[in-house]
C-alpha positions in Angstrom: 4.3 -12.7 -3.9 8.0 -13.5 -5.3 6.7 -16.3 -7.4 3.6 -14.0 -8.9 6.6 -10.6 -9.6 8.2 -13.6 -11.4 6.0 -15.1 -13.4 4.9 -11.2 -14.5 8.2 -10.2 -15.4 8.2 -13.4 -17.5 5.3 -11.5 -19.4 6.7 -8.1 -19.2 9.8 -7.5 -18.6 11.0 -3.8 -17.6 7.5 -3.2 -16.1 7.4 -1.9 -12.6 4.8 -4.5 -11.5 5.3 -3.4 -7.9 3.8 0.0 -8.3 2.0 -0.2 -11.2 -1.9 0.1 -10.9 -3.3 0.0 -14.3 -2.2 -3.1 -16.0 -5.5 -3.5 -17.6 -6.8 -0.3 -17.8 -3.4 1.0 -18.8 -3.4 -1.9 -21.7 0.1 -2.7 -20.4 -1.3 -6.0 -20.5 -3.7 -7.4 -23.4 -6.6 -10.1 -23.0 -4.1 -13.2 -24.6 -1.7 -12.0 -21.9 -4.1 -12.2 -19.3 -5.9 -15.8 -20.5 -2.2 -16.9 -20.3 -1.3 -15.2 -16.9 -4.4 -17.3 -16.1 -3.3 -20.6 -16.9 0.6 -19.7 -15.3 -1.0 -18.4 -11.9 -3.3 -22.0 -11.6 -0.4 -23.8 -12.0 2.4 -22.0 -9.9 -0.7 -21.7 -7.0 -2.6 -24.7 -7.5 -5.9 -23.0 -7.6 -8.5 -22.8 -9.9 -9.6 -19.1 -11.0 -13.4 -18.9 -11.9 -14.3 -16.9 -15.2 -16.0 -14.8 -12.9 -12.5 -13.7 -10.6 -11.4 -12.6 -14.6 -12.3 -9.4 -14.2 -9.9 -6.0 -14.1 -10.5 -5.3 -10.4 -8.4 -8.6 -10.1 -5.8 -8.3 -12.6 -5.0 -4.2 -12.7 -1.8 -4.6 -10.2 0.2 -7.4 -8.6 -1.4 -6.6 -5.5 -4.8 -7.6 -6.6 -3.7 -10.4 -8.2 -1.7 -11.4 -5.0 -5.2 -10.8 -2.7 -7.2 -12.7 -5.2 -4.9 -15.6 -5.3 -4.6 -15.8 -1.2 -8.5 -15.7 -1.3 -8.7 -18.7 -3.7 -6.3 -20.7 -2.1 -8.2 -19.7 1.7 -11.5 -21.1 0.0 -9.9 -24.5 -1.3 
């Protein structure tokens, strides 16, 4: 989870990514951030993220993100 607060921060610094529920719905981050949060999160995890995972229910907090990159990696 350090790594994925890391590469966010990278995107948005000064964002309490921690607590923050609504990065998509809250447009704290924008569809070119989230095509390159994409890319970053394949490479730091090694997984591949379907089109279908890119969906706001996956990317609205770190937590998601977190659960949907454990669940990737689990089906690998």
């Amino acid at each position: 989870m350090e790594e994925l607060m890391d590469i966010l921060q990278e995107f948005e610094p000064g964002v309490d990514f921690e607590h923050c529920t609504d990065l998509i719905d809250g447009k704290i981050l924008n569809s070119l951030e989230i095509l390159s949060l994409v890319a970053e999160i394949e490479d730091v995890f090694d997984i591949t993220i379907p089109t279908v995972e890119i969906a706001p229910d996956n990317f609205n907090s770190a937590q998601a993100m977190w659960n949907m990159i454990c669940r990737l990696q689990e089906e690998e």
